[in-house]
C-alpha positions, 0 to 999 in steps of 0.5 A: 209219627210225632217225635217225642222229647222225653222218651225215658220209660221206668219200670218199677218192680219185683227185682226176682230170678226166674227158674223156668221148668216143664211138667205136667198138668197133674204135677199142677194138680198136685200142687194146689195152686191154681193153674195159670195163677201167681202165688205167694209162697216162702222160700222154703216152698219153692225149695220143695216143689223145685226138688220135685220136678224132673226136668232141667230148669232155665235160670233167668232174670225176671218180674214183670216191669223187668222183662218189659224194661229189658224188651225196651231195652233191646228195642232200642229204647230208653229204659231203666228198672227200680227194684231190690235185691239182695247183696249176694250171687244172684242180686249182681247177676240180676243187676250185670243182666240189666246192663248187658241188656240196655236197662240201666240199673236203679237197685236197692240192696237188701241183706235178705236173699234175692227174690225168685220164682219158680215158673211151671210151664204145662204142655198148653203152654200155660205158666204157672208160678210161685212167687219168692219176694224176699228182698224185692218186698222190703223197698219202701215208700221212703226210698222214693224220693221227691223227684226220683221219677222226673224227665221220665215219659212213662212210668210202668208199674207191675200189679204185684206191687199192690202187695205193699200198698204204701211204696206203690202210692208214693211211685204213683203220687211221685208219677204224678208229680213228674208228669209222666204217664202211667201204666199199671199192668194188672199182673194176674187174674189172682191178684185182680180178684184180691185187691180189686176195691183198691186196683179201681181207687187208683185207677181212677185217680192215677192211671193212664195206661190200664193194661189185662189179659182176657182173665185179668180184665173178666175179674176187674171189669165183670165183663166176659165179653172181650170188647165191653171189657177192653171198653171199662177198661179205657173208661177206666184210664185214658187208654185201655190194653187188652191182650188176648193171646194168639187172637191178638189184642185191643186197643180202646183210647178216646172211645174207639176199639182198635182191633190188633192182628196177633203177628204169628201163632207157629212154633209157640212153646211157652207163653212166659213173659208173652205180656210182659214183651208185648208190653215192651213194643207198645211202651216203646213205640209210644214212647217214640210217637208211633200211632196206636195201631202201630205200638200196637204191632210192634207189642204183638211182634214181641209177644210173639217172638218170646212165644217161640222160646223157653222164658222171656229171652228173645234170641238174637234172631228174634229180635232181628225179626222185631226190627225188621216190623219196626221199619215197616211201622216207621214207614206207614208212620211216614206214609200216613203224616206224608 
């Protein structure tokens, strides 16, 4: 394992409140949204289908870069969030959530509302969600600052951020002025599809950590081919991530694919937050100097265990069993450098 000197991993995002639901595929349907998909919508529209739904639903912090800061977090890592929220209720229960997780807490304020979204799980376990911005949309490229990101090691960037183009190149122009890695995770197959033009421009000239699921890499690469789509990927950026759900994931980085086993397949309920928490194991053992194949193992631990749960929480248990493989991996570490 080598020890890094700057372990500091920012996730910059959607500041939102996630309301988790179960329902039909044909509740789905009925919808018009694609199934698996993210969409944007009004507040209103949430408001809507929320109102149609029958069953109880989990109110959650959330967004993408969130969720992976909150799995460093309880990792042990060093992690912080930038975002926006709004100024009411749900702008300090999303900030107190942060703290009471080990993310420390970097939020802009906004007189609009905070945003959510409304996450619809089918029996699959699929997620569809529509997305609410509202103030997690109105942070601007001025309020990134020369030197907001420097003794940062990783700077990890949700794909929804593509939606406001100016803040999203002053994070990686600021990135790159620090020195700190970059990883983009693309978000959605849906989003991948609308802005693919501008997702290779930046790859190309920022990005050192690309990471996709099978639908997300199919739509930028071209490739239905698992392992010639992980391969773009890593000629892309200078190293490549694909998951691939209870089949694991891929690892490609200086022209080999590593193969990652998936930790487990029992008991998966809802795949919410899947990548976002396998994105937490891998940033944070590469953050500590973990060898691929391990931050590799440490991600698909985490995938797994909020598999076995409604939202992106990971119970106590959960994470008990998480560290109880991060020892298993410090020790192959140490018997591999011994």
């Amino acid at each position: 394992m080598t020890e890094q000197k700057n372990k500091l991993v920012v996730g910059i995002g959607s500041a939102l409140v996630d309301l988790l639901v179960n329902e039909s595929d044909e509740f789905i349907k009925k919808t018009g949204a694609a199934k698996g998909g993210m969409t944007l919508v009004e507040n209103e529209f949430i408001n809507d289908i929320f109102g149609r739904t029958k069953g109880a639903a989990s109110i959650v912090p959330g967004g993408s870069a969130c969720n992976t800061m909150v799995g460093i977090g309880k990792l042990g890592g060093s992690a912080r969030f930038i975002g926006k929220s709004g100024k009411g209720k749900m702008g300090k229960f999303f900030a107190d959530s942060l703290e009471k997780n080990n993310v420390e807490p970097h939020l802009f304020t906004s007189s609009s509302p905070t945003g959510r979204v409304l996450s619809i799980i089918t029996p699959d376990t699929q997620r569809s969600m529509f997305t609410f911005l509202g103030a997690a949309s109105e942070i601007t490229s001025k309020e990134i600052m020369e030197g907001f990101l420097n003794n940062v090691s990783i700077v990890h960037i949700e794909g929804y951020l593509v939606y406001n183009k100016d803040l999203l190149l002053a994070v990686l122009n600021a990135a790159k002025n620090s020195g700190a890695l970059v990883c983009l995770d693309l978000a959605s197959f849906t989003i991948v599809n609308e802005e693919k033009k501008f997702l290779y421009q930046i790859t190309d000239e920022f990005v050192d950590i690309l990471m996709a699921n099978e639908e997300e890499a199919a739509a930028f690469t071209g490739c239905e081919d698992e392992l010639d789509a992980v391969k773009i990927l890593g000629e892309k950026a200078k190293k490549g991530l694909l998951k691939v759900g209870e089949r694991g994931s891929y690892i490609a980085a200086d022209n080999k694919i590593i193969k990652v086993m998936p930790h487990g397949s029992r008991g998966v309920v809802d795949t919410t937050g899947a990548g976002d928490l396998w994105a937490s194991g891998f940033l944070f053992g590469l953050s500590e100097g973990y060898s691929l194949e391990e931050c590799g193992k440490i991600g698909s631990a985490c995938g797994y265990e909020v598999c076995r749960v409604i939202g992106a929480s990971i119970p106590d248990e959960g994470w008990h069993r998480i560290h109880n493989t991060i020892k298993q991996c410090k020790k192959n570490n140490g018997e591999l450098n011994g």
